[in-house]
C-alpha positions in Angstrom: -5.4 2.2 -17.8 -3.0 5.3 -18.8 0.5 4.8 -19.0 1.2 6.3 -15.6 -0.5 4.4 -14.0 1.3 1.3 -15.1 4.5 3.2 -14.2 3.3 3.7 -10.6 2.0 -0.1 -10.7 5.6 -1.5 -11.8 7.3 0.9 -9.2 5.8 0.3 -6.3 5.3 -3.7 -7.1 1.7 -3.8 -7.5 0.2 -7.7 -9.0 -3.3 -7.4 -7.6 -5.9 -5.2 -6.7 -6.8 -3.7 -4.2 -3.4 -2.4 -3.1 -3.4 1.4 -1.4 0.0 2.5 -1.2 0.5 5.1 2.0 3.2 7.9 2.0 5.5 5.8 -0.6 6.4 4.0 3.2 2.9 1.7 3.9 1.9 -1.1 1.3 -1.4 -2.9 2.0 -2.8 -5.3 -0.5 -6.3 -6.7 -0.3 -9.4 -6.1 2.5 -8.4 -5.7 5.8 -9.3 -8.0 8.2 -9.1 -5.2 10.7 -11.2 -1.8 11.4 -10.1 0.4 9.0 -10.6 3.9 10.6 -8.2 6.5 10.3 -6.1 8.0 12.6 -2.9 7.6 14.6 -3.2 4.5 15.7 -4.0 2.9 12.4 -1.2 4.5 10.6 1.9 3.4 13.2 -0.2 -0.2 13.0 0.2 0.0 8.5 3.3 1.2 9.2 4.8 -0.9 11.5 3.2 -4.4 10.1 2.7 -3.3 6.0 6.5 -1.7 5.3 6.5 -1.0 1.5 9.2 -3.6 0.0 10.4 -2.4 -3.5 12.5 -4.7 -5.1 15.9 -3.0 -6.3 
């Protein structure tokens, strides 16, 4: 693990994986329980229900 990524994990408030980070807006961590196929609809779903938090 390089030292940027470790940078990017502190930032964004990553503790376990799998995490996928969308547009620095959308923060999903784990599998989705849901279909998984992009588009429109799925991103206004991520972003609307999976807000990235960071903790100031």
């Amino acid at each position: 693990m390089t030292k940027e990524i470790k940078v990017k994990m502190k930032e964004y408030g990553i503790t376990s994986v799998p995490t996928t980070i969308i547009d620095r807006s959308i923060k999903f961590v784990g599998i989705p329980d849901f279909p998984w196929i992009c588009g429109d609809d799925l991103y206004m779903k991520l972003k609307k229900d999976y807000p990235l938090k960071k903790d100031n």
